[in-house]
Every structure is written in C-alpha cells, then in structure tokens.
C-alpha positions as CSV (number, residue, x, y, z in Angstrom):
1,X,-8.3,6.3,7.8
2,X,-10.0,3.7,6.3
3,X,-14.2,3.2,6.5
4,X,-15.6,0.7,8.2
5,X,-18.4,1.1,5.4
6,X,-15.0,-0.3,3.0
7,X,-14.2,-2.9,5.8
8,X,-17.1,-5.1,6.4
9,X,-15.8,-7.4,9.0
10,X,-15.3,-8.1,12.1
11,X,-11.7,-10.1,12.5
12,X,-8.2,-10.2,13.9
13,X,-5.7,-7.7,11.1
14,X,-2.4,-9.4,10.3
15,X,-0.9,-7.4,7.4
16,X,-1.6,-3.8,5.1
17,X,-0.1,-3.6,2.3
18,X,0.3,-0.8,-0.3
19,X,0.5,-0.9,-4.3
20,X,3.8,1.0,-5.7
21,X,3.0,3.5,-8.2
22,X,6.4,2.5,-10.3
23,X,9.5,0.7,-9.6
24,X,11.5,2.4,-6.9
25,X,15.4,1.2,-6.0
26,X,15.2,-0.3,-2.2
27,X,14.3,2.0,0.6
28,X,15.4,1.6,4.4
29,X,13.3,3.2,6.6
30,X,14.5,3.4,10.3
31,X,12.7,3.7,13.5
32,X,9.5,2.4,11.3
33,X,6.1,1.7,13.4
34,X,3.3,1.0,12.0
35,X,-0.1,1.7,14.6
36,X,-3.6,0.6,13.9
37,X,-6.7,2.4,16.2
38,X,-10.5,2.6,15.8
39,X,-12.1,5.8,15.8
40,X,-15.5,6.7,15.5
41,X,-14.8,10.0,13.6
42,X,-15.9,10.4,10.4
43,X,-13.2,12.2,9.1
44,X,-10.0,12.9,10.6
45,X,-9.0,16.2,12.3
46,X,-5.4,18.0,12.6
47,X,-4.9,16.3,15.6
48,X,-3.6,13.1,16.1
49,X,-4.3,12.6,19.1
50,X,-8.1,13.9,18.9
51,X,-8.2,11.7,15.9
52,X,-8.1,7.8,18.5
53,X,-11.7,8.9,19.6
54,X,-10.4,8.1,23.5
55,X,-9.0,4.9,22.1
56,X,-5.7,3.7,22.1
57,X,-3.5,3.1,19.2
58,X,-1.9,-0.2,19.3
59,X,1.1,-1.0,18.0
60,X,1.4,-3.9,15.4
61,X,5.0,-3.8,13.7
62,X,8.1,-2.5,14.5
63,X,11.9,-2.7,12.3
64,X,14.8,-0.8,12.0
65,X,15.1,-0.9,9.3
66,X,12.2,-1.9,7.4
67,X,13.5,-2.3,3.8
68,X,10.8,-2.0,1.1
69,X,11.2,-2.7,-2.7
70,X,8.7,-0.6,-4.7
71,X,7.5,-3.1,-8.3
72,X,5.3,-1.2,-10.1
73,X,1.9,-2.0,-9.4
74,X,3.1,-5.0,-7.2
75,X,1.9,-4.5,-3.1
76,X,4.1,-4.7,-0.4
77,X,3.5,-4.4,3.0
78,X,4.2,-5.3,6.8
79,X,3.2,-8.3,8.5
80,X,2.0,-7.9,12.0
81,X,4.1,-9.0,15.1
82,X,0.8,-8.0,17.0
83,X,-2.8,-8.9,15.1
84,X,-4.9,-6.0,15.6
85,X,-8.8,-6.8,17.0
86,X,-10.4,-5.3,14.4
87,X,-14.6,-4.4,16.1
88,X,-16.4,-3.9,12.8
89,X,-18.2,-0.9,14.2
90,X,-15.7,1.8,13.9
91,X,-13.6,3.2,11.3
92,X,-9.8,2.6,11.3
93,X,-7.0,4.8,11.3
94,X,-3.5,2.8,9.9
95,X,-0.6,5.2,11.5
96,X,3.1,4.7,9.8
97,X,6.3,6.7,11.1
98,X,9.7,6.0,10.7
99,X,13.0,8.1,11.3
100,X,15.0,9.0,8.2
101,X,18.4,11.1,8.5
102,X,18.8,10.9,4.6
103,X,16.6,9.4,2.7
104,X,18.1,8.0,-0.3
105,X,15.2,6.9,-2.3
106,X,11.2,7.5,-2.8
107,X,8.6,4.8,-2.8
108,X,5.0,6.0,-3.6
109,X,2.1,3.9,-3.9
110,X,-1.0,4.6,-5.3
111,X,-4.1,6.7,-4.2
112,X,-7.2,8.1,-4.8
113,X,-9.4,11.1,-3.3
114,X,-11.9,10.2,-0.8
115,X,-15.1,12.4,0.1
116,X,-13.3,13.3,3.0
117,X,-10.2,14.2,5.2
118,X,-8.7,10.5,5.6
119,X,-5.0,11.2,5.8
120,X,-2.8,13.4,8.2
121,X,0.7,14.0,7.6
122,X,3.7,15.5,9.6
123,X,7.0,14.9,8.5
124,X,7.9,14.6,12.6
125,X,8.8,11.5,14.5
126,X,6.4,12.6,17.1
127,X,3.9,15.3,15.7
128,X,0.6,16.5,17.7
129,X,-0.8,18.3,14.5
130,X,-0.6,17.5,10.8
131,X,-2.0,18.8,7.2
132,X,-5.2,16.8,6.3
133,X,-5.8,15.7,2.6
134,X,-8.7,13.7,1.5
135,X,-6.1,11.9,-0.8
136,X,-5.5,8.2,0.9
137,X,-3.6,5.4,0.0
138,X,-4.6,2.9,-1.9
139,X,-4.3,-0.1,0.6
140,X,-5.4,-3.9,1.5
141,X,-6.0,-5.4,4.8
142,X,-5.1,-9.2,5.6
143,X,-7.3,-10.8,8.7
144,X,-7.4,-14.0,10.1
145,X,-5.6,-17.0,9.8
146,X,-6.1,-18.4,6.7
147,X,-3.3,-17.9,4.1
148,X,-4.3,-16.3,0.9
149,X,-2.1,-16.7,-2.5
150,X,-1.5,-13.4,-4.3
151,X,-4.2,-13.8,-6.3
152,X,-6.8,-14.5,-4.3
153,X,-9.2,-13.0,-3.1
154,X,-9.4,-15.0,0.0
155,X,-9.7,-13.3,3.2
156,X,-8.2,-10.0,1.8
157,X,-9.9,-6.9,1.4
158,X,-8.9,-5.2,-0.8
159,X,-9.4,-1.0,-0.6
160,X,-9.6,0.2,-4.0
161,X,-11.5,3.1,-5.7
C-alpha cells in the first residue's frame, strides 16, 4: 500500500517500478498481473478483499511471461496496458501475482519498514487472507504523459524512505 500522504497527486498511473537489491540472472514469471485499487484504509488487514474499501481493483498489466532482469540498484518495472485514475484522496494498494511452477531464480528489490501494515502476502494465485508486514517495497510511480529520462525527476514520484 502506498500513502496518498507519499503520493501527492492527482493523475492518470502508467508504470511502478521496483529497485533490485543486487544483480539477479533473468526471471520469468508466468500468469503475472499487476492490479492497482484505492482504499481509504489506513493500513491494510489480512484480507484482501476487505482491504479495496468497496472499490474495485483494476487491472493495469498482464504477460505470460513477464521476464525481469534484476541490476543492482537499477529499477525495473511494468508499463501499463491500462493507465490507472489515480483520485489523490485515497491511499493505493499495488497488487502483483503471478503463477510459477518452478521458479528458477530470485529477484528482490529493496524496502524499508513503514509505521504500519502496508504489505500482504500469500504465496497463492488466488488467496482471500495473507500475513501482513509493515516491510514495503521500495517503489516509484510514473503518471501522465510526459516522458521522463532516467534521471529525472520529471513526472516520477519516487517512494523512498
């Protein structure tokens, strides 16, 4: 989940990205969906479901596979098939599955603790509860239409603690 306190804007999302922690051999993950939803929560609960507020979570990319390449300290991310209405008012919950028979590599990215429960994980396709942590993801959101180079700060916001 990220804060809308961290946000500050009121825009169309096209892209998250995440910063690998080190330098991980290519990754295919299968069945991948990435789902963004506001929520007026304050912290999320065990249930996902519970968790949308009465909203629904829209769905923004889809591959099969998505292949990611982990540099260290480099971001990567997904680029949105579907641009996601951001309302400024709410917080907003960034959902990622995928499907992985064998999983032949790890990619993690970095984090940080937050005051509060902000990430749920199941290791389902399809889960109704998960374990909260407030460890989250370090992450940055891309909105609008403007084109930012990698070193801008342009219209990125970047979520970092």
């Amino acid at each position: 989940m990220v804060l809308k306190s961290e946000l500050n804007f009121s825009a169309a999302v096209t892209r998250v990205e995440y910063q690998s922690y080190d330098t991980y051999a290519a990754g295919n993950f299968y069945e991948f969906e990435m789902r963004l939803c506001h929520t007026a929560l304050p912290e999320l609960t065990t249930n996902f479901g519970r968790n949308y507020g009465g909203n629904t979570p829209v769905l923004v990319a889809r591959a099969s596979p998505i292949t990611i390449n982990g540099v260290k300290d480099q971001w990567f991310g997904v680029k949105f098939t579907t641009p996601f209405a951001y309302n400024g008012r709410d917080n907003l919950i960034v959902e990622l599955r995928w499907r992985n028979q064998k999983l032949t590599t790890k990619i993690e990215v970095w984090g940080y603790t937050a005051s509060s429960n902000r990430l749920l994980i199941n290791k389902g396709y399809e889960p109704t509860e998960g374990q909260r942590s407030p460890k989250t993801d370090r992450l940055r959101i891309s909105f609008g239409d403007v084109a930012s180079a990698p070193t801008s700060l342009g219209r990125i916001k970047a979520l970092l603690r």
